[in-house]
N, C-alpha and C positions, 0 to 999 in steps of 0.2 A: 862662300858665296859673296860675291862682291855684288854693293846695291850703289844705285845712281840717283845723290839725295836730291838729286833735280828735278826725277820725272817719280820721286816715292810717293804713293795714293794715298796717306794716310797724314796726320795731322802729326806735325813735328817744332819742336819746341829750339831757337839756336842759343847754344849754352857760350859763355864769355871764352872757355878753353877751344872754341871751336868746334867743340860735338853737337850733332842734331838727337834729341831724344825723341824717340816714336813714342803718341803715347795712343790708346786701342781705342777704338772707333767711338766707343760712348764716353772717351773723357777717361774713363778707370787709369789710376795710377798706379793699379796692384805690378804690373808688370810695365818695364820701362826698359830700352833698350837705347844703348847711345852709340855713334860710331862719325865717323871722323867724314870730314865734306872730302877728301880727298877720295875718298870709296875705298878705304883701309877693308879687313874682311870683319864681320859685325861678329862680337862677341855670343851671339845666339843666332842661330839660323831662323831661328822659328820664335811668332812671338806669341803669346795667350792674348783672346781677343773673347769678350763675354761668353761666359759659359765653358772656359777651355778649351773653343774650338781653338786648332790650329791651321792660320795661314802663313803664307807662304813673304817677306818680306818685298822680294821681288815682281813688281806688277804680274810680267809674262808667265811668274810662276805662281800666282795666286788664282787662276783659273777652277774655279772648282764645278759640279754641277749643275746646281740652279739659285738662280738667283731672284730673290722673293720683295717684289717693291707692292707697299700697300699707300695708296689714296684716295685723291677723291676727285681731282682733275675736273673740277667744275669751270671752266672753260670752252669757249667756244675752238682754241686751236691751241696746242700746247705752247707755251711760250719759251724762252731759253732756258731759263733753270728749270724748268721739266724736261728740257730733251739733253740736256747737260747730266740731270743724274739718270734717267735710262739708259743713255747710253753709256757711262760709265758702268754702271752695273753689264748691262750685255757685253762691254770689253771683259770683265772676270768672270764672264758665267755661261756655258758652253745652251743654258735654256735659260728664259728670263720668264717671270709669271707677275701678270699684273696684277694684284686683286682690288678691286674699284669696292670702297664703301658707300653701300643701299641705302639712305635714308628710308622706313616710312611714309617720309611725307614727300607730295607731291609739287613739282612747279610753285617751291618757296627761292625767297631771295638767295641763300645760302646753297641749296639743292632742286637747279633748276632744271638739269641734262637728268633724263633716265639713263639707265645702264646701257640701254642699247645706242644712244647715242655715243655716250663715250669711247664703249667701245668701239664704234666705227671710227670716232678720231682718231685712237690711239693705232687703232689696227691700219687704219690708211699711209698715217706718220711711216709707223716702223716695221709696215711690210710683215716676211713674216718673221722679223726676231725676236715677236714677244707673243703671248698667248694672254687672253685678258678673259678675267672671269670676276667675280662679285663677292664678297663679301655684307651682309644683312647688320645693319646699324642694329643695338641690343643695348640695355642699360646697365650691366654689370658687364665690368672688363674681364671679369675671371672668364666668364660665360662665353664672350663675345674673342677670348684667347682661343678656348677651347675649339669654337665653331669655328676660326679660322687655322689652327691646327688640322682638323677634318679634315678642309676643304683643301689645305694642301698636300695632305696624303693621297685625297683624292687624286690628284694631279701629277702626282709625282711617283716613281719606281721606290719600293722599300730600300733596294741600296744605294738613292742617291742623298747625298748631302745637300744641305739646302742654307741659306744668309738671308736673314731681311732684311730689307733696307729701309732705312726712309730720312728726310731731311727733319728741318727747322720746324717745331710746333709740328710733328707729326708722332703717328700713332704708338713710338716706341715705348713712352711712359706710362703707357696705360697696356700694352703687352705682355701680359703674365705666363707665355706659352713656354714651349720645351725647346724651342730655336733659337739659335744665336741669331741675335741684330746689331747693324752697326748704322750708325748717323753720320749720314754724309754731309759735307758742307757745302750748300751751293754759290756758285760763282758768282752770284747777286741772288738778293730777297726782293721776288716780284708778288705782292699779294691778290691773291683770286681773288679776293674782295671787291681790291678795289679794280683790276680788269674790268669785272662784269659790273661797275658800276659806270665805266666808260661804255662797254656794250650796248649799256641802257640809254644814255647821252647821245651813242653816236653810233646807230646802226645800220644797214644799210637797206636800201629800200627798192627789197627784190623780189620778184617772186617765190623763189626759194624760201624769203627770211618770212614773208607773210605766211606760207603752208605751212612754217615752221612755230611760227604762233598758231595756229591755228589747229597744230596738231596738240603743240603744249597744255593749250585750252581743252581741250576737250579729254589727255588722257589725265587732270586732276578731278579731286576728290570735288561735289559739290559743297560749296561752303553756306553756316549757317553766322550769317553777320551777327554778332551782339552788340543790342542797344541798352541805355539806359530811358527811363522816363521818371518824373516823379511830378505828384502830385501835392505841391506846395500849398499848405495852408496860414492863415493868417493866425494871430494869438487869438481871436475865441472859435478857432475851429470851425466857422459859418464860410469860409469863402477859401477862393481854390483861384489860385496866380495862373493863368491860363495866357497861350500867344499865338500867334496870329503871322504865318509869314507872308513876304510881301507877296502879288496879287492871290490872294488867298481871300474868302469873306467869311471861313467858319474856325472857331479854337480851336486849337491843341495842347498834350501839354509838354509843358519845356522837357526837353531831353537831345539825343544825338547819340553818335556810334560810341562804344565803351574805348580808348586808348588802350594801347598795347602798353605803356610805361608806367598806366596807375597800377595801385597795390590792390587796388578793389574796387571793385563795380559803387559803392557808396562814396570812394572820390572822384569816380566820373559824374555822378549824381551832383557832387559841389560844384565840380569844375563846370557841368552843364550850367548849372542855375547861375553860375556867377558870371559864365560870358553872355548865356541868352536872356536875365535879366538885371544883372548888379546887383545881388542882394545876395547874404547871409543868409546861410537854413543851417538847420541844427536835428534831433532828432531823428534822424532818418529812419525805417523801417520797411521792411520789406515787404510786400503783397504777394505777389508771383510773378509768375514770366508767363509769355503767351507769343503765338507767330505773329508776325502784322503784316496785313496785306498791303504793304506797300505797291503800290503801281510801275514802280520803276523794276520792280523783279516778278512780276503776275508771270511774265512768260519766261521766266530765267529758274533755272534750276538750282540759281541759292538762290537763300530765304534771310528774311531777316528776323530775329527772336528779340525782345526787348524783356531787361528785366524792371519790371515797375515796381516802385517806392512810392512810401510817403513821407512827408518830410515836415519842419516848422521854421514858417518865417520867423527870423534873428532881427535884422536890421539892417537898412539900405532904403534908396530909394527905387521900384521898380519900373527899370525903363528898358525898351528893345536892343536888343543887341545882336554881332554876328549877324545870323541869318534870319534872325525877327524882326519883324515891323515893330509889334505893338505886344504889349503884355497889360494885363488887364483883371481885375478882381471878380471871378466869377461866381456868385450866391450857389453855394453845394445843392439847394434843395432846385434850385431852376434848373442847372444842369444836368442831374439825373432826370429829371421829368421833361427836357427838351433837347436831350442828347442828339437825337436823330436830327434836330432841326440848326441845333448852333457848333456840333463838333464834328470834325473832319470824320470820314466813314474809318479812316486806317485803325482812328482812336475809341470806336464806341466800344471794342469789347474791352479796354480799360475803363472806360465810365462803369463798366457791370460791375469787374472785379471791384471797382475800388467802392463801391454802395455795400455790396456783399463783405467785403471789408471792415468796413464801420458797423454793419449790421452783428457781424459778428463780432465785434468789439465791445458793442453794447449789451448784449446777453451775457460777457463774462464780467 
């Protein structure tokens, strides 16, 4: 068999004597084949490529049944190196099967397109040379081998042979199934990341792209926002750091939405108190959580939960900040007894808990 080291599909290494060594799709160097750039005839016909399967050195003659690409094609249109490794794949594979991994979660940055989306991308792209079906995101990769194993039995004749593919940071490493995989290298590294973080920059402003929010919107999950609040006290425990934002004329108390980058809800607690007053607490403790009827989601189907604390003035001086006016020293016993008249309505059933709190404190 004479091969042509110019158009050969596989990853070749040129040695100083002038031989090209092939070495097999995942890098393995268990089998290595070398043979001369002049297209001399290769001392092995056939080479082992993970798992023993054998193919065929010669593109034209590596044609086998089907051929198996798994991703996740979070995109709004395939870009080059997506349609560079499909279609390579459907040149060696007489049926090509997509399978798109499912996240769980809904209309997140990372997993923005449902399945039924992508699928019409990918199916409109390439007509019909490929069939697309889904794969279900799962936490163990033994698990998550196995169910896509299934699903390509499902798909496939018991006597055809089957290759999966995939590129750069994809699913090949976490693959523990019964099929050989090989790792294609593509022609340039475009990251979906950042794609869709232009998409977001620079979209276009259609009627299609509005439905298209609009559909996004409504097939996620509703969300429950987490907040923090805390109820800062002074050293003898008689008065409560309370604030006030601007035209507002009743307290509340300091807090704000929980960060997705703190390690826990008692450093959003800090981080709160330290933008919205300038001051050190210490102590922290928990009370509970409870919904809050904020006004800006009354008619929205999320909610917001806050978890309230209590905490102890350290040191600082207490002055407004971020989104407060004014912060201010409010006598514990006034505030329980004139909640209804000096605290904002969102915050009264934190004045209960936090009475019921102390109440309870003091009995033990």
């Amino acid at each position: 068999m004479r091969v042509d080291p110019g158009t050969f599909p596989l990853p070749r290494i040129l040695n100083e004597d002038g031989t090209l060594e092939h070495i097999s799709c995942e890098g393995s160097r268990e089998h290595v084949i070398s043979f001369s750039q002049s297209g001399q005839e290769c001392s092995e016909s056939k080479c082992e490529i993970n798992k023993k399967e054998k193919i065929m050195l010669n593109q034209k003659e590596t044609k086998t049944d089907v051929g198996i690409i798994v991703g996740r094609f979070q995109v709004h249109r395939p870009h080059s190196a997506h349609i560079d490794l499909i279609e390579s794949v459907i040149d060696k594979h007489d049926k090509v099967l997509i399978f798109l991994g499912l996240s769980p979660l809904r209309n997140t940055f990372n997993n923005p397109l449902d399945f039924r989306s992508r699928e019409a991308m990918l199916s409109e792209h390439f007509k019909n040379k490929v069939e697309v079906h889904f794969i279900d995101d799962v936490t163990n990769d033994i698990t998550w081998s196995i169910n896509l194993d299934i699903q390509i039995q499902k798909w496939t004749h018991p006597n055809q042979s089957v290759m999966l593919y995939g590129s750069r940071d994809s699913f090949i490493p976490h693959y523990k199934g019964k099929n050989p995989t090989c790792e294609l290298e593509p022609s340039e590294f475009l990251s979906g990341t950042e794609i869709r973080r232009k998409v977001i920059n620079d979209y276009p402003n259609t009627e299609a792209y509005r439905a298209g929010v609009i559909a996004a919107t409504g097939q996620r999950y509703p969300i429950a926002y987490t907040t923090v609040d805390v109820a800062v006290f002074d050293e003898k425990q008689e008065n409560v750091l309370m604030a006030k934002k601007p035209l507002e004329d009743k307290w509340r108390f300091i807090g704000g939405f929980s960060d997705t980058r703190s390690e826990s809800f008692e450093m959003d607690v800090k981080r709160e108190v330290s933008e919205e007053a300038d001051i050190e607490i210490d102590d922290i403790e928990y009370i509970g959580s409870c919904l809050i009827d904020d006004w800006r989601y009354r008619s929205e189907i999320d909610k917001i939960k806050t978890m309230f604390f209590k905490s102890k003035f350290i040191f600082g001086k207490p002055e407004g900040g971020d989104d407060i006016a004014y912060v201010k020293w409010v006598p514990l016993d006034e505030m329980i007894k004139l909640f209804s008249q000096i605290i904002v309505k969102e915050h009264w059933r934190l004045v209960t808990m936090l009475d019921a709190f102390i109440q309870q404190k003091r009995l033990t």
